[in-house]
N, C-alpha and C positions, 0 to 999 in steps of 0.2 A: 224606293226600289233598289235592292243591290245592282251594282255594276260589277261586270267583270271584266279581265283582259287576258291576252295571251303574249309572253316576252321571248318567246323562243318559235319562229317562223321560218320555214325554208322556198324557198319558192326554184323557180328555172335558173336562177343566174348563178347556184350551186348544183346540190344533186338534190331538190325537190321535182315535183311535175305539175305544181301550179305556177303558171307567171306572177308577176309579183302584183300585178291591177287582179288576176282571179284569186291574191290571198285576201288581199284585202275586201274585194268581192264578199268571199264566203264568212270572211270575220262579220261584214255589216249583216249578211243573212240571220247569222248566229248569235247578232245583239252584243258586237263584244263592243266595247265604247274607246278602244284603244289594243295597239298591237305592236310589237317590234320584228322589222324583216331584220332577222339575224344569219344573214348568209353563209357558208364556212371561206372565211377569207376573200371576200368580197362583198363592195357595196355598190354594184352597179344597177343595183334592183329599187333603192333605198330614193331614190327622188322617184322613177315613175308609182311606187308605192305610195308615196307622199301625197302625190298630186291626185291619185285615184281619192285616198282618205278626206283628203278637204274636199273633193266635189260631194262625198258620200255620208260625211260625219263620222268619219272611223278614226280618231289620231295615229299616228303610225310614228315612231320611236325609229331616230335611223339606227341600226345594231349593228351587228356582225359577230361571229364567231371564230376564234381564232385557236388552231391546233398549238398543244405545247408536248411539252413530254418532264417529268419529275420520278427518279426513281425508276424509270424504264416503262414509265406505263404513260401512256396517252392521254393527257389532260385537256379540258378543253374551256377556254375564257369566255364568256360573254361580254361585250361590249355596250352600252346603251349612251343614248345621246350624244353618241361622234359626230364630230364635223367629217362628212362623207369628201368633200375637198381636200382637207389636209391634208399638203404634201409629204409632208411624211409619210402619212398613213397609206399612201398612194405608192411612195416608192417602197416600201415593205408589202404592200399586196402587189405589186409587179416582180418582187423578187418570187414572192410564194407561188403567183400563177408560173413563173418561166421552172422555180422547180417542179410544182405539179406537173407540166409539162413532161419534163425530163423523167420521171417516176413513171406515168402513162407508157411511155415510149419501153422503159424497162422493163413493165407489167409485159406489155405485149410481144416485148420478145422472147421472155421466158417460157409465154403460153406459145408462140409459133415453136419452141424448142419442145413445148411437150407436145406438137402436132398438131394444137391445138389452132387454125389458119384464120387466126383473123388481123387487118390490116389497122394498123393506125389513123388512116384517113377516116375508116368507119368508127371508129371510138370517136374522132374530131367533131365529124357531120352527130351522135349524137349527143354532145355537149356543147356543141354551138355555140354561145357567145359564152358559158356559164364557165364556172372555174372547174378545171374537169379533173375528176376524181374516182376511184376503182369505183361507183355505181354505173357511169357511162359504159366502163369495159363489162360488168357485168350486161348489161341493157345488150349488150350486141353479141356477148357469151349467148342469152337467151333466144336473141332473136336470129340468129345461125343455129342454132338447133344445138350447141354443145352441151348445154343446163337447160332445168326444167323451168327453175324459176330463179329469180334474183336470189335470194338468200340460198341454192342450191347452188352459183356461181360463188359465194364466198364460201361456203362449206368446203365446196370443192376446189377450190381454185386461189380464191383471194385475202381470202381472211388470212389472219395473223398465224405462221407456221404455215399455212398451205404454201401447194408448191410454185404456185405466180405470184407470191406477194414480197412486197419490196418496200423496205422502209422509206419512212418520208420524211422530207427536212424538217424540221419542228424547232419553236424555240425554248427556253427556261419558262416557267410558269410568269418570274416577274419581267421577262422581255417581252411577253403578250401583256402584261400588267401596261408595264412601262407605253408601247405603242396607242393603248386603249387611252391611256392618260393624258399623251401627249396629244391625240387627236379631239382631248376636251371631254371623256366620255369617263363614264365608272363602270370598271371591271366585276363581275360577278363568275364565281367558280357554276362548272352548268353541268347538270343531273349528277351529283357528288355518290349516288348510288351503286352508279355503276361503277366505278374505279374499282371498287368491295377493299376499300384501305382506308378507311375514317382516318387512321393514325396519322394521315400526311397531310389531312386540312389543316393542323396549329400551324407549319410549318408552309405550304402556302398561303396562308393569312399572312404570317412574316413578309412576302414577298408582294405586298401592298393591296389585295382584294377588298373589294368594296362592298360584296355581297353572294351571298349562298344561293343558288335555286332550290328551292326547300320543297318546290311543288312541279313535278314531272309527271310525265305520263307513266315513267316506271316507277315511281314513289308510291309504296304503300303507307297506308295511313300512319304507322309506325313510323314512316321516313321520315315523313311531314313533321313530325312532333318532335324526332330526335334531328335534325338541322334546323328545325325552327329556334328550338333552344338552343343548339348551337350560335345560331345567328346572335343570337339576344347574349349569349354567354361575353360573346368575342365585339357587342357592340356593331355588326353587320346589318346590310341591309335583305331582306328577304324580297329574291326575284321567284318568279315561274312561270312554264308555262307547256305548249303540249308537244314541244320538237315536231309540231307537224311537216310530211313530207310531200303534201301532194297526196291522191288517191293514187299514182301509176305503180307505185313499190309496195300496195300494202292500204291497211285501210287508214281514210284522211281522220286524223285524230282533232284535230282543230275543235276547240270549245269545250272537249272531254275534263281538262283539268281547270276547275273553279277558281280561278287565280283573281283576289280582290282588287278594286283597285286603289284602294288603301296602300299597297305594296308600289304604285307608280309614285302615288302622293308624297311617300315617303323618300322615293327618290330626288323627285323633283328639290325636295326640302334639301336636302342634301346637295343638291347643287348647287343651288341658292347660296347656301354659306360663305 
């Protein structure tokens, strides 16, 4: 009987709206046999995930995802099998939370300068322990009545060019490489579709990636085929899975995307070496 898995998971301790014991929950619902909580820049989710999966029979993969930027465009690293301790890795996701911080703080003054009154304390209370990111500002755009819905707070408001958005720290493609490495893990480039610049994956491969996500929930079948053969071209490993968010932003994609688990195996092998 096939098995499947899903290597791209968001849960509460970023901007998903499941906690991290409900993703794992719903993976065992869903029959997946394996899963990785890939947080954005945080793995504070990635042991009680763990511990939920061995009582359950779910493996759970500790990940992480890490923003970068190449060429002026927003890239994004996946991480798999990090040591979630590494000090390193720990004091690099404490720089990243105290910037997010600082970015939050600047989103919301921009919006009280367009009249728009909402406090920071309330952006805080909804991000709570997680790494907080313009969805929380959205979450409280909506629910004070400013936007209709979360994606009508970044249209309006947060997205890239709108008028509350404010850039964010980020690092080179191979300084997220380099971190994912040193904390013992393999870097994987994640949903290569949406960047819409193929031309720039030879040259982050140069900068040490271990593997392509070839299978997303925005990957049409056409994608699938053309970064799968990428992968195999360049010697890569072929990651995927469904960047599920939680049901609260939208519908819970989780299981949508058939991802084998041939694709873990081959990780695992790879680590092995």
């Amino acid at each position: 009987m096939a098995s499947y898995i899903d290597l791209h998971l968001h849960s509460t301790q970023s901007d998903g709206t499941f906690s991290p014991m409900q993703v794992v929950q719903r993976a065992a619902e869903l029959g997946l046999s394996a899963i990785s909580l890939t947080d954005h820049d945080s793995v504070a989710g990635v042991q009680e995930a763990q511990n939920v999966g061995q009582n359950i029979g779910v493996e759970v993969i500790p990940g992480i995802e890490l923003s970068a930027q190449e060429a002026g465009i927003d890239i994004h690293i996946l991480g798999y099998f990090i040591d979630p301790v590494n000090s390193d890795l720990l004091a690099y996701l404490q720089k990243f939370q105290d910037a997010r911080h600082n970015r939050a703080k600047k989103i919301v003054a921009r919006l009280n300068r367009l009249g728009v009154r909402i406090t920071m304390a309330h952006v805080l209370l909804k991000a709570g322990d997680a790494a907080i990111g313009r969805p929380h500002v959205a979450d409280v755009l909506v629910e004070e009545g400013f936007v209709f819905s979360h994606d009508h707070a970044f249209q309006k408001y947060l997205g890239y060019g709108k008028p509350a958005y404010q850039p964010k720290f980020v690092l080179t493609p191979s300084e997220a490489v380099e971190v994912i490495h040193a904390a013992g893990g393999l870097a994987s480039l994640a949903h290569p579709v949406l960047y819409r610049r193929d031309a720039l994956i030879p040259n982050l491969i140069k900068q040490g990636l271990d593997g392509i996500e070839v299978m997303h929930v925005k990957h049409a079948h056409a994608d699938v085929r053309r970064y799968s053969d990428m992968a195999k071209h360049y010697g890569l490993l072929s990651t995927g899975g469904s960047d599920c968010h939680g049901d609260g932003r939208g519908q819970a994609v989780m299981g949508t995307v058939r991802v084998p688990s041939a694709f873990l195996d081959a990780m695992k092998e790879k680590l092995a070496q």
